[in-house]
C-alpha positions in Angstrom: 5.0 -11.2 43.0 1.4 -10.3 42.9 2.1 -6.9 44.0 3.4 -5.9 40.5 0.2 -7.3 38.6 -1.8 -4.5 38.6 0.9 -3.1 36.6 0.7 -4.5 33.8 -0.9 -3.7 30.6 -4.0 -6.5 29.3 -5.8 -6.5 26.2 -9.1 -6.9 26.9 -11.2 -9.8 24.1 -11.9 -6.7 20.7 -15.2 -6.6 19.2 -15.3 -7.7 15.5 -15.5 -4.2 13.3 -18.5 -4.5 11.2 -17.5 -3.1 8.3 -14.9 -6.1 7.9 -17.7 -8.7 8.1 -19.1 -6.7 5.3 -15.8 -7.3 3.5 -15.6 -11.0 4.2 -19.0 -11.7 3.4 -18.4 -9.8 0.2 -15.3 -11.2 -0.6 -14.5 -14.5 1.5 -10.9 -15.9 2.1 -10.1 -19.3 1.8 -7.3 -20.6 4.6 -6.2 -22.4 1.7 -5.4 -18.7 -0.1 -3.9 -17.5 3.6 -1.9 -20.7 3.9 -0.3 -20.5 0.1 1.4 -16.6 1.8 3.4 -19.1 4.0 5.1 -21.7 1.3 8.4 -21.3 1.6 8.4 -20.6 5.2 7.4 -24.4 6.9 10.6 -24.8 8.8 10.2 -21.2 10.5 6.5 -22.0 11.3 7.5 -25.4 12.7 10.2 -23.5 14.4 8.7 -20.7 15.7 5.7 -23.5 17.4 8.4 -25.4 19.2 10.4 -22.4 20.5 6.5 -21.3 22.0 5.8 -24.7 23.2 9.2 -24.9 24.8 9.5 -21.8 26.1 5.7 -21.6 27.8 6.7 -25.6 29.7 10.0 -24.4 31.1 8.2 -21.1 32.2 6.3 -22.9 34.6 9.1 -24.4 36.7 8.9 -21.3 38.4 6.2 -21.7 40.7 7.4 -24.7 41.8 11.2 -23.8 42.6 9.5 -21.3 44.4 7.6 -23.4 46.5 10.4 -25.8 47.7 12.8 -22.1 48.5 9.3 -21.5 50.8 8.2 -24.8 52.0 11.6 -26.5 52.0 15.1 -24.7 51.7 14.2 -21.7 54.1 12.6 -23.5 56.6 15.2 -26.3 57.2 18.0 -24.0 56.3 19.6 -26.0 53.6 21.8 -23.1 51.7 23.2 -25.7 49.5 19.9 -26.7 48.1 18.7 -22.9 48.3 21.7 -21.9 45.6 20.5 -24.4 43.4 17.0 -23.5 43.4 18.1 -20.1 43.0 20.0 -20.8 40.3 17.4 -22.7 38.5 14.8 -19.6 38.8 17.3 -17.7 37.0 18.7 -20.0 34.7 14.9 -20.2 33.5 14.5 -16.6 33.1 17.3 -16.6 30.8 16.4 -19.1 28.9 12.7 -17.9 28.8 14.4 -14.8 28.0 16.2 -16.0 25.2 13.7 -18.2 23.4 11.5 -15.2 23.6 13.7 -12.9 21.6 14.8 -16.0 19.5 10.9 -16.7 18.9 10.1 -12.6 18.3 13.1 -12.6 15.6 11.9 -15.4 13.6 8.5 -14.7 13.5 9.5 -10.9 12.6 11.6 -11.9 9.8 9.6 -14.5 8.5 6.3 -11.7 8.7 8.6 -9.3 6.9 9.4 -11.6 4.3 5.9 -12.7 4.0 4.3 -9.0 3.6 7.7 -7.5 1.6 6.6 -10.3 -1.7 3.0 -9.2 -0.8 3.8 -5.9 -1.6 6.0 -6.6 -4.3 3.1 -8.6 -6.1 0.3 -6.0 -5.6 2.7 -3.1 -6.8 3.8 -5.2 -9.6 0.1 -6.5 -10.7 -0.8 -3.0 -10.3 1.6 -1.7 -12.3 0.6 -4.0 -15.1 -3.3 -2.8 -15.0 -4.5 -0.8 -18.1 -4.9 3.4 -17.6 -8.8 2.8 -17.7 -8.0 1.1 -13.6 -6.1 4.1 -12.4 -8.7 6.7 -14.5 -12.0 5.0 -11.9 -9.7 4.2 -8.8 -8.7 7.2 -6.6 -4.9 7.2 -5.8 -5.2 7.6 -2.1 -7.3 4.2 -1.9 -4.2 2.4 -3.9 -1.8 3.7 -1.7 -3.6 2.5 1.5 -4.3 -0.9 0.3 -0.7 -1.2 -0.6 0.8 0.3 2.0 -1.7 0.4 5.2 -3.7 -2.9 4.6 -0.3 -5.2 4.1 1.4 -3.3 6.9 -2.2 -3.9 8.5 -1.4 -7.9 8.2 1.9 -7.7 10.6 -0.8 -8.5 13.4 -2.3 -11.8 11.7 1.2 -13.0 10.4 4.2 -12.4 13.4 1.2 -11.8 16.4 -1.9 -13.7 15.8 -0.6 -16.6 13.9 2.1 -17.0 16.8 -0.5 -16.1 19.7 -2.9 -18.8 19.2 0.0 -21.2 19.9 1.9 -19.3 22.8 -1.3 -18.6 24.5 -3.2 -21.8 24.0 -0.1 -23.3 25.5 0.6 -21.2 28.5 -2.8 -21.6 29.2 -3.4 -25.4 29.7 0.1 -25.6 31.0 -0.6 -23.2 33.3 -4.3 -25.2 34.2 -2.7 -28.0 34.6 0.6 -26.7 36.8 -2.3 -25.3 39.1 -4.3 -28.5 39.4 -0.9 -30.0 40.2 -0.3 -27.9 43.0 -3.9 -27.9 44.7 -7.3 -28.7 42.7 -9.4 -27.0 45.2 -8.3 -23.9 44.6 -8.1 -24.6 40.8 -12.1 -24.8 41.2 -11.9 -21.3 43.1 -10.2 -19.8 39.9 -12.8 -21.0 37.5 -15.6 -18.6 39.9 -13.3 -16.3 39.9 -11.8 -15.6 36.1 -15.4 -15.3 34.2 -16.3 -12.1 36.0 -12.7 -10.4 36.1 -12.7 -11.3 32.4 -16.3 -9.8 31.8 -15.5 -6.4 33.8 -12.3 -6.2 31.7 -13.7 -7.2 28.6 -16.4 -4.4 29.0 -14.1 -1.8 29.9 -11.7 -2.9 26.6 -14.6 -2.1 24.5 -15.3 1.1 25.9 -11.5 1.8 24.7 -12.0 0.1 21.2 -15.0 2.2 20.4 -12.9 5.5 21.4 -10.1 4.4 19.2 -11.7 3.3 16.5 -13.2 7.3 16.6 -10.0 8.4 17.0 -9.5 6.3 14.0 -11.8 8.2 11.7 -11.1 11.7 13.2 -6.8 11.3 12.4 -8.5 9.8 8.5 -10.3 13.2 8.2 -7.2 15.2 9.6 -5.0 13.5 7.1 -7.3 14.5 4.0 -7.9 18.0 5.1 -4.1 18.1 4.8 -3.7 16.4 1.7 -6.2 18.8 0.4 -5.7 22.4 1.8 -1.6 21.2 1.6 -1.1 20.1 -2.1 -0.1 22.1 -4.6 -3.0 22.0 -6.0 -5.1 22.4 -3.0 -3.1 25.7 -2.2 -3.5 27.3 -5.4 -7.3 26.4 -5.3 -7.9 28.1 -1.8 -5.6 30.8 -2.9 -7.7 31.7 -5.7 -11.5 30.9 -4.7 -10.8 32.3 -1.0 -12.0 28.8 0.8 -8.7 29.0 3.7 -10.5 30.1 6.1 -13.1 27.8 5.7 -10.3 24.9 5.6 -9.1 26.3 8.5 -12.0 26.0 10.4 -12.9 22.8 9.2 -9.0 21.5 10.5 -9.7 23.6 13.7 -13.2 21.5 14.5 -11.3 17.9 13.7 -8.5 18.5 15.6 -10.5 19.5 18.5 -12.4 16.9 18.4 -9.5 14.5 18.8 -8.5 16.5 22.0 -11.9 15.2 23.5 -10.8 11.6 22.2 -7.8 11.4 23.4 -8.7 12.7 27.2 -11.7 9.9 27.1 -9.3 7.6 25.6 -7.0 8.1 28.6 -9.6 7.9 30.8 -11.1 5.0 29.7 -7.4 3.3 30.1 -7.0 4.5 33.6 -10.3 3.1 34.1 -9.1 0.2 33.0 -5.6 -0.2 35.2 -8.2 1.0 38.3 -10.2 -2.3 37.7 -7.2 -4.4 36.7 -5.6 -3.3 40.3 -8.6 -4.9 41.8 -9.3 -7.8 40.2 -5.8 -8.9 40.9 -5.7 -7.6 44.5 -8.9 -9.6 45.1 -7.9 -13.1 43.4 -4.8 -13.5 45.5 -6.8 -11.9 48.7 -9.6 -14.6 48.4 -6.8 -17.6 48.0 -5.8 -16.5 51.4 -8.8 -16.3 52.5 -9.4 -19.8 51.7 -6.0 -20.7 52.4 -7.6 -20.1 56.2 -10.0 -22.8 56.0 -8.1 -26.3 55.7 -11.4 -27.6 55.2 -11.7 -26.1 51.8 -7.9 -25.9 51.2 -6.7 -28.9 52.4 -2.9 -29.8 53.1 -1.9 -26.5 52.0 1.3 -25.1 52.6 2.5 -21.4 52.7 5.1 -22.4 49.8 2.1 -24.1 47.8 -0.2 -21.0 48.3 2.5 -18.3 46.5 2.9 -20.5 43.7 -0.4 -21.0 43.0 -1.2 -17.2 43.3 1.6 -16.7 41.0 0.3 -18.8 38.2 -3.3 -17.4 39.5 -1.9 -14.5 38.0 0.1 -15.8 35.0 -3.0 -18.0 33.7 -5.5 -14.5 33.1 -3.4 -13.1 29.7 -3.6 -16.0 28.0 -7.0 -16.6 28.4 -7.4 -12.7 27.2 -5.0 -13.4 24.5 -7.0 -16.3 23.2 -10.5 -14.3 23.4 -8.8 -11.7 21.5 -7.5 -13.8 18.3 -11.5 -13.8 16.9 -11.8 -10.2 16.4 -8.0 -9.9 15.1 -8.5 -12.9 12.5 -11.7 -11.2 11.4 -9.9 -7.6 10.9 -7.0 -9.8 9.2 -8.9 -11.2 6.7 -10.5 -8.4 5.8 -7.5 -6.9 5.0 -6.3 -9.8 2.6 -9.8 -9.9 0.9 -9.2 -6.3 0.1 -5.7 -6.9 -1.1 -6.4 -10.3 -3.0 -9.4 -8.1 -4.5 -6.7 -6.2 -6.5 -4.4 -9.5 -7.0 -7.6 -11.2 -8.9 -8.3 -7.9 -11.1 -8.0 -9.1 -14.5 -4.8 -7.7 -16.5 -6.4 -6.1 -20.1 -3.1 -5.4 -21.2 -0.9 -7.8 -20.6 2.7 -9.2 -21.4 2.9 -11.2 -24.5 4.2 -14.8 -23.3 6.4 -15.5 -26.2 7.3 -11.5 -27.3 8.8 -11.0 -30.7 11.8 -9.0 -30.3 12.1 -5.9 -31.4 15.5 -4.0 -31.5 14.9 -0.1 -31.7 18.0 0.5 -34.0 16.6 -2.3 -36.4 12.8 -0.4 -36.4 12.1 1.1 -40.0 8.8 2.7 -38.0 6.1 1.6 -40.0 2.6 2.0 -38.3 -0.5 0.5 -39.1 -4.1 0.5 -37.2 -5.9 -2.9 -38.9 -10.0 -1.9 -38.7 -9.9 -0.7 -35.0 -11.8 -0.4 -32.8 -12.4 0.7 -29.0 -15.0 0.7 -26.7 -14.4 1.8 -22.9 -15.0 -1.2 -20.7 -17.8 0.7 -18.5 -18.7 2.4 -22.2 -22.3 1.6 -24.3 -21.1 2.6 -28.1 -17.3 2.9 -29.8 -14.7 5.2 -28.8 -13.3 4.6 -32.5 -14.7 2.6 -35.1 -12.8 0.6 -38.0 -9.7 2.9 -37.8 -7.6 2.0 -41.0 -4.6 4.2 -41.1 -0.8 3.9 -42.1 2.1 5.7 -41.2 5.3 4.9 -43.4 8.3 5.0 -41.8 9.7 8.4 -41.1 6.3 10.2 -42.4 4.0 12.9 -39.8 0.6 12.2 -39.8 -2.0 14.5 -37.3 -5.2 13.7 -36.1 -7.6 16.4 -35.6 -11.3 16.5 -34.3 -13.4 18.5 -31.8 -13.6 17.0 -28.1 -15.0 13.6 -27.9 -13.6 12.7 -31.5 -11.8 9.8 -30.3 -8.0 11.6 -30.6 -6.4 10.8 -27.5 -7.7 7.5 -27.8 -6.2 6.6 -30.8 -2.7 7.9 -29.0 -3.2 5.8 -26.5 -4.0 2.4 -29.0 -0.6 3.1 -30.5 1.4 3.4 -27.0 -0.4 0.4 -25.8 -1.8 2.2 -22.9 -5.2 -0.1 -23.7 -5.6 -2.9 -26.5 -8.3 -2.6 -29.2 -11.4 -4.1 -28.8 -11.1 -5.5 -32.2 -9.0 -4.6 -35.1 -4.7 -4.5 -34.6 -2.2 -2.1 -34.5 1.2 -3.0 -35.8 4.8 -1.7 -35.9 6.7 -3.2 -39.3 4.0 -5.7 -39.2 4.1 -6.8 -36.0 1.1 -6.7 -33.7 1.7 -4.4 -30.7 0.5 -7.0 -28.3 3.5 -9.5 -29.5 5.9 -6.7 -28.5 7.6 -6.4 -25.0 6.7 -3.7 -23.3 10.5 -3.4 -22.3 10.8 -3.1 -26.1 7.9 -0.8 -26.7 8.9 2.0 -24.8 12.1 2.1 -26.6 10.5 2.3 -30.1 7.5 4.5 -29.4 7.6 7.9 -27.5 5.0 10.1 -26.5 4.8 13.9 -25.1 1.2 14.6 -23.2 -0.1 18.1 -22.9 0.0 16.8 -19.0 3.5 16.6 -18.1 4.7 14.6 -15.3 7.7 15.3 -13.3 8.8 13.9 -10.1 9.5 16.0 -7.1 13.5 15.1 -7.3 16.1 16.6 -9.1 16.2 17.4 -13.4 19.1 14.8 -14.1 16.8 12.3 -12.2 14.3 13.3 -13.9 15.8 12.8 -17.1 17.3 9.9 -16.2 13.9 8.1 -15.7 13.8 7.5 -19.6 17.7 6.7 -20.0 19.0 5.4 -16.6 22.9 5.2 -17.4 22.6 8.5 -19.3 26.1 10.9 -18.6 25.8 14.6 -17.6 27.0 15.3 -21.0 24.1 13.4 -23.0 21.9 15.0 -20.4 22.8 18.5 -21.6 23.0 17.8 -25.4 19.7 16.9 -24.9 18.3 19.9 -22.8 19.8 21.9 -25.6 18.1 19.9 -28.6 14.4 20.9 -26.7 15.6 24.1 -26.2 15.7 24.6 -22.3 19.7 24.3 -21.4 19.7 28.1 -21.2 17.0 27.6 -18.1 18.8 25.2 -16.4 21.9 26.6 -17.2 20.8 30.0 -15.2 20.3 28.1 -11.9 22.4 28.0 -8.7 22.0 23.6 -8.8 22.4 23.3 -12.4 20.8 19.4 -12.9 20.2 18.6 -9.5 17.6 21.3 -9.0 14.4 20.1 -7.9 11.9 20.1 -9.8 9.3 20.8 -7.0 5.9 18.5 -6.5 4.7 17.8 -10.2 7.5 20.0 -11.6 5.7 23.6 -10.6 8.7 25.1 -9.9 8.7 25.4 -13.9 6.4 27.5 -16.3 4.0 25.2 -19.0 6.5 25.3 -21.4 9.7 24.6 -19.4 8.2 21.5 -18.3 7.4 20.3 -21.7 10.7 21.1 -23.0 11.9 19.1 -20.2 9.5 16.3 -21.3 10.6 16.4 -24.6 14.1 16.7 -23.2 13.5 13.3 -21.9 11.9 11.7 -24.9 15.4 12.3 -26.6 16.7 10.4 -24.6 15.1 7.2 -25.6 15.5 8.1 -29.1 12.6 6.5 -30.3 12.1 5.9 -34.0 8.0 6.2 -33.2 6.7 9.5 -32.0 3.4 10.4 -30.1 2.5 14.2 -29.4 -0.8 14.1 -27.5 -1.5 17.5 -28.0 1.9 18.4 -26.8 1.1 22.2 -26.9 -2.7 22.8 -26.2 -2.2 23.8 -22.8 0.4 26.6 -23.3 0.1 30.5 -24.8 0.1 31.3 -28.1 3.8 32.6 -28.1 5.6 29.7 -25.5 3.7 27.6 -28.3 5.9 29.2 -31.0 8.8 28.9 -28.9 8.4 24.9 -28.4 6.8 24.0 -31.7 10.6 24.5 -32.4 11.8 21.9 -30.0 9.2 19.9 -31.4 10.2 20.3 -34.8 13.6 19.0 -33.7 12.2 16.1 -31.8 9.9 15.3 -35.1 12.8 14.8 -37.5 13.4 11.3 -39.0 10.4 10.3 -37.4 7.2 8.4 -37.7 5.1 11.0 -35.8 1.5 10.6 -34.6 0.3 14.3 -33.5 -3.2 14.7 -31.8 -3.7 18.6 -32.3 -5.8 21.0 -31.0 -4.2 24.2 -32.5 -4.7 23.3 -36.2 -1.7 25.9 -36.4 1.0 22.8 -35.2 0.1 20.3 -37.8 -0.2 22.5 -41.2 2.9 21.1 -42.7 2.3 17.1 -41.5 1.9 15.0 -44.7 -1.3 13.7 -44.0 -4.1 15.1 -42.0 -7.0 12.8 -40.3 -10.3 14.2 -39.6 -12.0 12.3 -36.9 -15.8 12.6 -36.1 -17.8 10.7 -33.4 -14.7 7.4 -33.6 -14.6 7.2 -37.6 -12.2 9.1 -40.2 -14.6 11.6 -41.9 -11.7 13.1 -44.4 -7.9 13.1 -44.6 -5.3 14.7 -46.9 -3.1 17.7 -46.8 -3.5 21.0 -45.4 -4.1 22.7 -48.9 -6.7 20.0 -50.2 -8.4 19.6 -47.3 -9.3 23.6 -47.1 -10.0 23.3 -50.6 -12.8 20.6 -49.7 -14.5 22.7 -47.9 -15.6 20.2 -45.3 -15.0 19.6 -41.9 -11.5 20.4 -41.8 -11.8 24.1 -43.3 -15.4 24.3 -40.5 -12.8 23.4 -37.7 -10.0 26.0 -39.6 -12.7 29.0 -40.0 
């Protein structure tokens, strides 16, 4: 039995990462906060304890069916009592067996379960944040504190929480079953375990400090892929000439997780090498004082294998238990960075008692009440006592050099941020009272940044109207103008797309946009200069589309091109946040003001 110890893979006690006591002491956890993640899950907890409990006591009948086969049934050839004995050893390695898998499923599930409404809350509180949050956070550091850092917690909720138990039970038990058996050798094992759990320990973080290099090294490999293996990180080393610097830059990571990996190896075999002798020499020196019966006393040859058996057993635990510091540490620092985006405050959020809005009951009047909007991070007003109507069905476009406040004002009336003072209102009602189930229904917007997913076009479409039929699909390609494109191709509507749609020119991709916005049928339109990023002649092409889209409308248009908004029934000027003139086309060039300046 103590032949197959060195064998076995430990864990030696991990050093507490730094950089999450920096998290902690920035943002501490309270067990009160960790302990709420559980509610709903007592009985499995309770359960779980007791199957550990269980299992680790009947565990330890081993050593002492062994010693009566050795000191009693063998000797005195007693076959009868030999079966049962047998029989007992493996009756309790199946039913170890069994509470162990029984224990791993429940504490699996109940993890799972724990971490799958985790996720679901961050993703949904997330989703709920204004466009200001996902303007100042990168997207990579979202991804990896929604996906990484609450995968991250599998260790703290199905290993550590259960570990602390099952360890801190097998190893008293297994104290105690050795005291049982002969206390002078118990003293012997309390000389003996500090230094093999020292060597180990200082080999482990040897290990730890590799891999937590190797750590960094795959991070860096990771980016440079993301980066050089985009989209747009291949057209942008296509055009400035940077792959070969990429390429060296990937070369020099990856080689430097070659030298990593053959220290990290090392380091483990290393590590096996000085397990191998710390367990050849524990059970060596119980023989060795097994010799002398002064210091062994009545010790019989049955008594000696057991107690070098649990001699063996009783070293995990005790690692186990050094371990659960560092792993609680690294735990919480994951859920202070995850309940860091829990507690971020919601600046547009759902009304609790929403006034219902059907969209075929909508006349699509518009109104912005005295706004005005100032970035959160922002010294002065974006836009500044904004009073402007839109009657139903009527175009109105907003024009003004870069920094005017345009886009803003699109993004008031799409509820993409809430004024800072001052209302918007559609037939009267504030947008903040609407639904946002509701809102997207009544009020549609086209972005000169179109977004497609990399799936098919139907799927694509079918993002705005999910039970939409091929048939309504197509009528709508055709209404913006692009059912000849998609017509052309092998796959028809389940062509995809490609990442962000690039399999497209400019224009196709708007007209797919707009293709989409049909769709919803909304009696509110917003074109956020829909057209600014295209030529002059796909522009003529898709003001057409457009003009189809437009009809029977309430129509917000933020141009660029005064050429799309000549025939809109009012024209805004905006200047520095504030209307400076508005009127028509005609009367506004007849002014002679800022409107004919931007014109000329």
């Amino acid at each position: 039995m103590t032949m197959t110890a060195p064998h076995q893979e430990f864990r030696g006690p991990a050093r507490v990462n730094p950089a999450d006591r920096t998290q902690l002491a920035e943002s501490p956890v309270s067990l009160r906060r960790v302990a709420a993640l559980f509610q709903g899950h007592r009985l499995e907890l309770i359960a779980v304890t007791a199957i550990i409990v269980v299992a680790a006591v009947v565990g330890l009948a081993q050593p002492f069916l062994l010693r009566e086969v050795i000191d009693v049934a063998l000797p005195n050839g007693d076959t009868t009592l030999l079966v049962w004995l047998v029989v007992g050893m493996v009756a309790i390695a199946a039913v170890t067996g069994v509470l162990g898998v029984w224990q791993t499923w429940l504490a699996t599930a109940m993890g799972q379960r724990v971490m799958h409404t985790l996720r679901v809350r961050v993703f949904t509180h997330l989703q709920a944040q204004s466009l200001d949050f996902f303007k100042r956070t990168r997207g990579g550091e979202i991804q990896s504190r929604l996906l990484q850092d609450v995968a991250g917690l599998q260790s703290v909720i199905t290993n550590t929480a259960t570990s602390i138990a099952s360890n801190l039970t097998t190893a008293v038990a297994t104290a105690a079953a050795m005291v049982v058996l002969n206390w002078r050798l118990s003293l012997l094992s309390l000389l003996v375990l500090p230094p093999a759990i020292a060597l180990t320990r200082r080999v482990a973080l040897v290990r730890r400090d590799i891999t937590l290099s190797q750590q960094r090294a795959l991070a860096e490999l990771h980016s440079e892929v993301e980066e050089a293996l985009s989209i747009n990180g291949a057209m942008l080393s296509k055009t400035l000439g940077s792959g070969p610097a990429r390429e060296r830059e990937f070369t020099d990571t990856s080689a430097r997780l070659i030298d990593l990996e053959v220290r990290s190896q090392l380091a483990g075999r290393w590590r096996m090498a000085t397990m191998g002798i710390v367990f050849a020499a524990i059970p060596a020196l119980l023989y060795l004082v097994a010799g002398f019966p002064a210091l062994s006393g009545d010790l019989s040859i049955g008594t000696l294998i057991a107690f070098a058996s649990l001699q063996g057993t009783i070293f995990r635990p005790i690692m186990g238990l050094l371990n659960v510091g560092a792993q609680w540490v690294s735990s919480m620092a994951l859920l202070s960075r995850i309940f860091g985006y829990l507690d971020l405050r919601v600046d547009v959020a759902e009304p609790v008692d929403p006034v219902r809005l059907g969209r075929d009951a909508v006349r699509g009047e518009v109104r912005f009440e005295h706004v005005s909007y100032r970035f959160p991070d922002g010294n002065t007003d974006a836009l500044s006592d904004i009073d402007l109507d839109l009657g139903a069905g009527c175009s109105v476009a907003v024009v003004g050099e870069t920094g005017s406040g345009k886009s803003t004002l699109a993004a008031l009336l799409v509820r993409l941020a809430d004024p800072t003072s001052g209302r918007v209102t559609v037939d009267g009602v504030d947008l903040r009272d609407i639904a946002a189930s509701d809102r997207t229904r009544i009020i549609g917007m086209v972005t000169q940044e179109t977004y497609l997913s990399h799936t098919t076009i139907a799927a694509n479409l079918r993002q705005a109207s999910p039970d939409a039929t091929d048939a309504e699909l197509w009528a709508a390609l055709e209404a913006a103008q692009v059912d000849h494109v998609i017509a052309a191709l092998p796959e028809g509507l389940e062509t995809v797309v490609g990442a962000r749609g690039h399999r497209f020119s400019g224009g196709e991709r708007q007209r797919l946009a707009i293709a989409r916005t049909l769709l919803v049928n909304p009696p509110i339109l917003v074109l956020d200069e829909a057209t600014s990023a295209l030529d002059t002649e796909t522009e003529r092409e898709l003001q057409a589309a457009l003009d189809h889209l437009m009809e029977g409308r309430t129509t917000l248009t933020i141009a660029h091109r005064l050429s799309t908004v000549q025939n809109s029934d009012e024209i805004v000027v905006l200047a520095e946040g504030r209307i400076v003139e508005r009127g028509t086309h005609e009367g506004l060039l007849a002014a002679g003001g800022r409107y004919a300046h931007l014109a000329r």
